[in-house]
N, C-alpha and C positions, 0 to 999 in steps of 0.2 A: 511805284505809282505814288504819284503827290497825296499826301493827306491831309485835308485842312478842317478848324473847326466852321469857317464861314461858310463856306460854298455850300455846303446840303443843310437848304433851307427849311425848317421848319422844324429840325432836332434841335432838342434841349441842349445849351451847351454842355451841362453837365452831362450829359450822356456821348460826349466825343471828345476823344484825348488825341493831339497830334504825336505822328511818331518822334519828332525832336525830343518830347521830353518835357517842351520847354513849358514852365509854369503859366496857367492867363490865370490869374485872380480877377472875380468878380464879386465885388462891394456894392452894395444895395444900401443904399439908406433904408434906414428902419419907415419912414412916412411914407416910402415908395415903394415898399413889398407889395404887390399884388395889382399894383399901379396898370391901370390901362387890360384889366382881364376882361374877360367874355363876360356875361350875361350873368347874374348872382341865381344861385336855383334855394331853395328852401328845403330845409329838412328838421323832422324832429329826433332830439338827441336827450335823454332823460326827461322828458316832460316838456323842453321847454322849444321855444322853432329861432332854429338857429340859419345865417347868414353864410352857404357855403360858396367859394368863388369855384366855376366851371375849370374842368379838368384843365381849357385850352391855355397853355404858356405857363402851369406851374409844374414847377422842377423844383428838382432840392440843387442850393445851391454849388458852385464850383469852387474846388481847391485844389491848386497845385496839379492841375492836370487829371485830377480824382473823384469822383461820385464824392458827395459827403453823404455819408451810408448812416449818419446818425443824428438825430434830433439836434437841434431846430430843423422843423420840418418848414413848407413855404411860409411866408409872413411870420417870421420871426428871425430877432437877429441876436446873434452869439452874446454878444456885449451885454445885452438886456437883460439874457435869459440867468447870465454869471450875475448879476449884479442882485435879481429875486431871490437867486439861489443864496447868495451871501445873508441878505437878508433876513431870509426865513432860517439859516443857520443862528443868527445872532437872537432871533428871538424865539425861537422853540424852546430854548430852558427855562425863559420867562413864562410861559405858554403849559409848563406843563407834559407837556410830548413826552414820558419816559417811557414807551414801550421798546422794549428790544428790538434791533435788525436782524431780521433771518439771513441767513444764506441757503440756498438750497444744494440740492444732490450733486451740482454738477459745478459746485463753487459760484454761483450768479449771486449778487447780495439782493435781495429783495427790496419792494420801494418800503417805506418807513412805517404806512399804515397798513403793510399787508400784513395776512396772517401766518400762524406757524407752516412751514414746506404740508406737515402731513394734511394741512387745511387746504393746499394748491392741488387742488383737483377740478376742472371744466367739462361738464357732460355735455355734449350735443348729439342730439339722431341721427342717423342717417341710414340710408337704404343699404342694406348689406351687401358687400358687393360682389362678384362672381369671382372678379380676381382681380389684386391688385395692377399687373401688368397691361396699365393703361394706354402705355403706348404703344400698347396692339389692340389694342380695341378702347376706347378713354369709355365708352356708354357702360361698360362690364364696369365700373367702379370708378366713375368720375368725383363724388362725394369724398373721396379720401386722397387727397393728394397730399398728407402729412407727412410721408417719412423721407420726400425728395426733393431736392433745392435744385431749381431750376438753373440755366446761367444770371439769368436778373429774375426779380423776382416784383414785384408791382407794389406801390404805395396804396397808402390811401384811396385815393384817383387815380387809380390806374395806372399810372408813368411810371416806365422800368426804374428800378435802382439794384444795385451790389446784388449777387446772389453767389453763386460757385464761382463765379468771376466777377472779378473788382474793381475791373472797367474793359473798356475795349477801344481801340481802334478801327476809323473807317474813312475809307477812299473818298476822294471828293466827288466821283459818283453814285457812291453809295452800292458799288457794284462787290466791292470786299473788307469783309468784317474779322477784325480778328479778334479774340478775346482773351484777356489773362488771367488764369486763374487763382484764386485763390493758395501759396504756398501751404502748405501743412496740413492742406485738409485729407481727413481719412475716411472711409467706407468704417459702417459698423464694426466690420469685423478686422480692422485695423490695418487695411491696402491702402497703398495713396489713391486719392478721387487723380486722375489725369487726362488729359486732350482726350488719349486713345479711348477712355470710356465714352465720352461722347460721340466720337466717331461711331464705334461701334454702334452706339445706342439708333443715333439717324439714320444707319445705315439698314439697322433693325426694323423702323419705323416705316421707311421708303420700300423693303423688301415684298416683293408682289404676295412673298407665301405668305406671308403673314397677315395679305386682306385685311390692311391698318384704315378704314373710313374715313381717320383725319392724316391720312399720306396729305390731300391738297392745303392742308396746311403750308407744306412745307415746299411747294413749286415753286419758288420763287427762284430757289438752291438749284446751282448746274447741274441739270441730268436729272436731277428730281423726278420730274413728271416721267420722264422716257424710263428709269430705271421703274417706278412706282408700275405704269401700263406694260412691263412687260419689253419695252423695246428697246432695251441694253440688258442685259443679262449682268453686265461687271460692275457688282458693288461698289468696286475701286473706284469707277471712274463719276462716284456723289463728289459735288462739289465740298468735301469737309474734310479737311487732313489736321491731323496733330505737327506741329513744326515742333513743336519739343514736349517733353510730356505739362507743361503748366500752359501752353499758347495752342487754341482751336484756331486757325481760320477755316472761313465759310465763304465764297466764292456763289454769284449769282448769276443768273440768267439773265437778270435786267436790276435796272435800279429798285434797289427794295429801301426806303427810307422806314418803313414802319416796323422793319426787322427788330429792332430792339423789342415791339409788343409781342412779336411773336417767341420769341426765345425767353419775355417771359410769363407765357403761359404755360400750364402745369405739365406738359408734354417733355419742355425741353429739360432734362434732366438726364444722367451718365446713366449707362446701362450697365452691373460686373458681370464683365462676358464670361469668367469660369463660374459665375453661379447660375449664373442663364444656360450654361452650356451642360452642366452638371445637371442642373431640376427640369431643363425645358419652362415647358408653361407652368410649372410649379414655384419656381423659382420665387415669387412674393409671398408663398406660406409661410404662417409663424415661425415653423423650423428651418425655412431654407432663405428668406429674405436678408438682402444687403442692402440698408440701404446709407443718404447720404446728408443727414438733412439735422436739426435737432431736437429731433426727436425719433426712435425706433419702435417697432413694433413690438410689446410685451406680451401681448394677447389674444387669441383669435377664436373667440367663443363661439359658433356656428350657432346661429338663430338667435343667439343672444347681444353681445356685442367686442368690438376691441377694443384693446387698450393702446396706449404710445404712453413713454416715457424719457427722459431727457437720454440722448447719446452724450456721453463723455468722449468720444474720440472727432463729437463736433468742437470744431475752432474759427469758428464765423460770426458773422455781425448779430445776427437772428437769433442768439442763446435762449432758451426758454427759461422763466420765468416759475413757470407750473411746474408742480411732480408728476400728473397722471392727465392725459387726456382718453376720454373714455366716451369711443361712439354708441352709445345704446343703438341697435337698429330698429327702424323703422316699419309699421307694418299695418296698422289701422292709424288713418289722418283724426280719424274722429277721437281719439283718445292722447292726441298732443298735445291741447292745454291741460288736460288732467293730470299727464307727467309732469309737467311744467307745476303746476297747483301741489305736485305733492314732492315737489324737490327731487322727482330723476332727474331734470335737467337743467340747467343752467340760461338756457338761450334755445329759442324755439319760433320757426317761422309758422306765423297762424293764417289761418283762412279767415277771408272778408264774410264768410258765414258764424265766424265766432265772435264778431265785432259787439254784435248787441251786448251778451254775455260782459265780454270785458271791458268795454266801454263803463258798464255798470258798478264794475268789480270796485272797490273802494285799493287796492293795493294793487291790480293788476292793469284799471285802466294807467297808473301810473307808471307802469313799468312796459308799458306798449312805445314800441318808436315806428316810428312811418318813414322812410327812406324811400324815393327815388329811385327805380332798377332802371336796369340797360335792357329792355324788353320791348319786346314789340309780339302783338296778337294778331293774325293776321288768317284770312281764308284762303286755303290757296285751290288751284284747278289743275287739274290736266287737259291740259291745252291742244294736246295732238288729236284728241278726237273727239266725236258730240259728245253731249252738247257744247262744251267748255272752247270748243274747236271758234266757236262765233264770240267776237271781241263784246258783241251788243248782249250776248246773255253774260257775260263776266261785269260788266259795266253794269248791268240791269242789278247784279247782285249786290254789288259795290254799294248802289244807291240806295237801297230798303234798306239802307244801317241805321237805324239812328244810334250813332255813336255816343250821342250825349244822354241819353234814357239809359242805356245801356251803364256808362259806368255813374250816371247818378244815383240811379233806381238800383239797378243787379247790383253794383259792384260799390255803393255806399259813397260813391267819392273816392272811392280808393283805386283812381284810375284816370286817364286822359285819355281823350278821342285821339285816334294817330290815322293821318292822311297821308301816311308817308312811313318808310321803313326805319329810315335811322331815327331812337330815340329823341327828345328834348335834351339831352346833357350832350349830346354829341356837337361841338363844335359847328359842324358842317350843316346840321340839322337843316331843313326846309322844309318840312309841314307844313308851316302857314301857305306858303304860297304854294303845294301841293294840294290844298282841301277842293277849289273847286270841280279837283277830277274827281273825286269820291265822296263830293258832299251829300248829305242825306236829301235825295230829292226823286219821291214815290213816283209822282207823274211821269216823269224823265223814264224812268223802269220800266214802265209799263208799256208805255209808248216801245221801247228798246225789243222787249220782249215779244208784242206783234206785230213789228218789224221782222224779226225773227222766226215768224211764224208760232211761237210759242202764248195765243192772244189770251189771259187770264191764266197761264199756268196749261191749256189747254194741248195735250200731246206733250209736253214737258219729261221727258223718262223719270220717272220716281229715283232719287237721290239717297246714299247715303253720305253724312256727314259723319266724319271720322275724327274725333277727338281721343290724345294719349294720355291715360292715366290719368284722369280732371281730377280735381279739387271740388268739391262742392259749390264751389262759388264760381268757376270755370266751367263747369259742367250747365247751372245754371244761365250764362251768359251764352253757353252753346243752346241751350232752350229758347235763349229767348230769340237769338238769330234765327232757330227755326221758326216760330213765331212769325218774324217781321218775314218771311219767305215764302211764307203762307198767305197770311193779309193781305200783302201788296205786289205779289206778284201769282200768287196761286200756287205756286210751286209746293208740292209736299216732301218733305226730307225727315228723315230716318236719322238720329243722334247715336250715333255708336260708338265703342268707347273699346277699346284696346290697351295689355299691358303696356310697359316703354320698349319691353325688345320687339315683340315681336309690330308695335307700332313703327321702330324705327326701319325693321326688315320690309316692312311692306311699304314705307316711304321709299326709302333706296332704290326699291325696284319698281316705282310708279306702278303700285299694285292698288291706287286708290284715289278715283275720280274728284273726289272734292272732302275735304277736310280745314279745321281749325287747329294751329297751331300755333307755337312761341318758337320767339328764335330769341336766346339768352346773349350779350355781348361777348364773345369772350376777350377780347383785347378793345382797348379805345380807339380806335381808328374804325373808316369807313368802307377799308378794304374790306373785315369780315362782316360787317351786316351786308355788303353789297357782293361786291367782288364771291366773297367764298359760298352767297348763298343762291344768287342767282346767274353768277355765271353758267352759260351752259356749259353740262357734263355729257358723260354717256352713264347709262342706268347704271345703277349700283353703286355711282362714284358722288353724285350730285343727289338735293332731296327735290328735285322737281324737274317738270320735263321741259319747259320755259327756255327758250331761245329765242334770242334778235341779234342778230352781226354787230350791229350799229352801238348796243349797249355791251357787248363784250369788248370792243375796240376801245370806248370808253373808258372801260375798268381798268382796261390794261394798261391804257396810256395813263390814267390817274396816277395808279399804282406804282408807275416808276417815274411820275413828276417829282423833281425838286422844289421846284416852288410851291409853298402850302398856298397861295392864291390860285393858282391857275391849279394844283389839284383839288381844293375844295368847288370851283368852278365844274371842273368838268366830273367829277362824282355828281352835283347838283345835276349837273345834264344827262348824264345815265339814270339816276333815281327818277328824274322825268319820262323817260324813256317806260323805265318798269309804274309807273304810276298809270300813265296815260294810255297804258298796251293793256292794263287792267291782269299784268302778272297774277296779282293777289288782292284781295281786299283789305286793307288795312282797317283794323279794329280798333285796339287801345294800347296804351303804354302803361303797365299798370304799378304801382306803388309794394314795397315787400313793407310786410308790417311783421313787425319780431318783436316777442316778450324778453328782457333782459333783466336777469335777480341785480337789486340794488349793490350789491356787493361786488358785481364784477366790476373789475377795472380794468383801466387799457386799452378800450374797444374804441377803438378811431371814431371819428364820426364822416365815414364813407358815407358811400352813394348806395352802396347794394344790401348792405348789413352784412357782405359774406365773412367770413370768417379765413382771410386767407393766410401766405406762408409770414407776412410781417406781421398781422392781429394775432397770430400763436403766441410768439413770441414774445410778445408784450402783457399779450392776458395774464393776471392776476388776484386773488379771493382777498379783499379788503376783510379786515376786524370787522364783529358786527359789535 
């Protein structure tokens, strides 16, 4: 099959190599990096509000047919960066600069103003997790995706680069992907990482016994879905074979252009089939874990927390930086600026309830960053039966929002009204001209509601509102929706509140008439806020019971468009579809605000403040 880098429109060049071989160099004048982007979004980064360009059209540049896996990242160019670097050598003697270069445990040279290796240590919380082997269940320990390097692994923004594999080849349909991996790389325990472990691993993922929640992840891949529901019994016949132990290809159902986001989110990663096969579901415990990534498992304190430390048998782009990373687990929210305050931790997402407090802090309001998430809050219904079943009471609900009281007042400014599902950074985004289906407009409700027979709230069945695991400041923003449900429509609703499993167990299986929820981005594309979230399912596979033919047709045809115009088009047309059918209410889009110690270094200035497999590797404890 022909493979070209032109024909599949809308991938990064840098993320497709032709099978010839043959070199394309792309040269960018330094005036014209970032020339002609999207829309600029704001973030604060140390104190001060910095100018970020939108995810859409930056890559890291191309060489010789290769990802360039190493800094200069977009808008900057080689030439330049050599010639500072020259510079600042010729005058650091004059300057003073005599502190020693470290190197650390695993031979990395440290940058110039870090501190000594036994000083690289990074603490962050996180919820302790039931078990590492997340690609049978990701919700059992999605916070620790550290010891595994996926095939690409995500920048800054999102956009795949280098991970286990160091580039890939793909069809000018976008129908087969192949990928090469990485020579010399080894598992912990000193195996080669190869094709067949991935194989294995998707094969693991798609298996029915294994009741994986994020199998639809992966339908894109031949046989996927049929193997996933049960109807092919033959692992064999997953679209994903090894051709030789360093080359995966991966074979699909239909055009999948976004494949790159999906392979690199933290799922895709090799599976050792003799330590899976040897421990079972044990297999991620301290003692029995392989994994493939740079950094291993050292630790695994039960109620307290773990540890990771550099693997020396890693030989990848990603080398770490740090000696120890160290997740204290998580357990009372209320007591997370106080670790923070008393140096357990390093970096710490705080609630819009702690604002006051640190706003005030003389060192802490300085050390607050506000970023931009990939979120969306949003009420959703069960549609198949009353009341939810009438489009006129979901629309009625839709309109008591006042979205702008709401995140000015509740939520401090640390939020945007969202008319629409896909966030503001998303490319595709259309909110603005999605608000007047769900503008705040009382009269309109009321009117809807005794149409409905339901005149003042009167006969209305008492409601509960199901909210997972809230924040303080979530929790209150669930108050006050019940609030406006009250007021202006009559309706009285009940705020309840549920752990994350057994919240997510009773999502799956539409066991919960009406609820407030988030849906977090996991990749940059429109597929998964749209496509993965409201495509219809059957119970237990999908988080809602929400179906329309006309907006599944949609997705699907999106989803394997090559032209990023005519698929940003017709996602705009499905998202209409679910706006105007009143699927869900959309809420807000709301801001991560993170404390970060003056001393850390490294920490990109992303969109989400996550901490992911490239920010490890870079993080480092500056001199104080």
């Amino acid at each position: 099959m022909r493979t070209t880098r032109s024909k599949v429109k809308g991938l990064s060049d840098s993320m497709i190599v032709t099978r010839d071989e043959t070199p394309i160099l792309t040269e960018t004048p330094c005036n014209q990096v970032g020339a002609g982007m999207a829309d600029v979004k704001q973030i604060q980064d140390d104190g001060q509000s910095l100018d970020l360009p939108s995810p859409a059209g930056l890559y890291s540049p191309r060489t010789n047919g290769r990802f360039d896996s190493d800094p200069p990242y977009p808008g900057t160019c080689m030439h330049k960066v050599l010639s500072v670097l020259l510079l600042a050598a010729a005058i650091l003697p004059a300057t003073g600069f005599s502190h020693a270069q470290y190197t650390n445990s695993v031979g990395v040279a440290l940058p110039p103003d870090a501190a000594p290796p036994d000083q690289q240590v990074f603490r962050v919380m996180s919820p302790e997790p039931r078990s590492l082997d997340i690609q049978i269940n990701l919700y059992d320990g999605e916070s620790t995706l550290l010891p595994f390097e996926t095939l690409l692994i995500r920048d800054e923004l999102w956009q795949p680069i280098p991970g286990a594999a160091t580039h890939y080849d793909v069809s000018a349909d976008a129908m087969e992907w192949t990928f090469h991996l990485r020579p010399g790389a080894r598992w912990s325990d000193g195996r080669p990482v190869t094709a067949h472990d991935f194989v294995f691993a998707f094969r693991r993922m798609l298996d029915p016994a294994n009741a994986n929640p994020y199998a639809f992840f992966y339908y894109d891949i031949r046989n996927a879905k049929a193997i996933s529901l049960g109807e092919i019994t033959d692992l064999t016949r997953l679209g994903v074979r090894a051709v030789d132990d360093l080359t995966l290809q991966v074979d699909m159902e239909r055009s999948a252009p976004h494949f790159p986001h999906v392979v690199s989110f933290g799922l895709a990663y090799p599976a050792p089939r003799w330590a899976v096969e040897k421990h079972g579901r044990k297999w991620t415990e301290v003692d029995n874990i392989v994994s493939n990534s740079g950094f291993r498992m050292a630790e695994w304190s039960t109620g307290s927390h773990m540890t990771f430390v550099p693997d020396p048998m890693y030989n990848g782009p990603h080398k770490p930086l740090l000696e120890r990373v160290i997740h204290p687990f998580r357990y009372a929210a209320a007591q997370t600026v106080l670790a923070y305050e008393n140096n357990e931790v390093d970096v710490e997402t705080v609630d819009i309830s702690d604002m006051d407090r640190i706003e005030r802090h003389p060192v802490l309001s300085r050390e607050l960053v506000k970023t931009p998430g990939r979120t969306t809050w949003y009420l959703f219904f069960k549609v198949a039966e009353p009341p939810f079943d009438d489009i006129r009471v979901r629309e009625a609900f839709a309109r008591v929002l006042d979205r702008d009281a709401i995140c000015r007042v509740v939520l401090r400014g640390a939020a945007a009204p969202a008319y629409s599902m896909m966030p503001p950074d998303f490319k595709e985004y259309n909110g603005d001209a999605m608000k007047p289906y769900q503008a705040f407009d009382p009269v309109r409700a009321k009117a809807l509601m005794r149409e409905a027979g339901y005149p003042n709230g009167r006969g209305f069945p008492r409601q509960e509102m199901w909210l997972r695991a809230p924040t303080p400041s979530m929790k209150m923003a669930g108050e006050a929706i019940q609030s406006m449900l009250l007021e202006h429509l009559g309706v009285d609703v009940t705020v309840r509140t549920l752990d994350r499993t057994a919240y997510m167990s009773k999502l799956y299986n539409w066991e919960m008439d009406f609820g407030f929820l988030r849906f977090v981005a996991d990749y940059m594309d429109p597929r998964n806020m749209l496509d993965m979230t409201w495509h219809s399912q059957p119970k237990g596979a999908g988080r809602h019971d929400w179906a329309q033919p006309e907006f599944d047709a949609l997705v699907e045809q999106a989803g394997a468009e090559l032209d990023p115009v005519m698929r940003t088009d017709l996602y705009r047309q499905a998202e209409e579809i679910l706006v105007k059918d009143y699927a869900a209410a959309f809420v807000f889009h709301p801001l991560t605000l993170q404390l970060r110690k003056s001393n850390l270094k490294g920490y990109s200035r992303d969109y989400d403040g996550i901490v992911g497999a490239l920010m490890y590797s870079r993080l480092y404890k500056a001199r104080e």
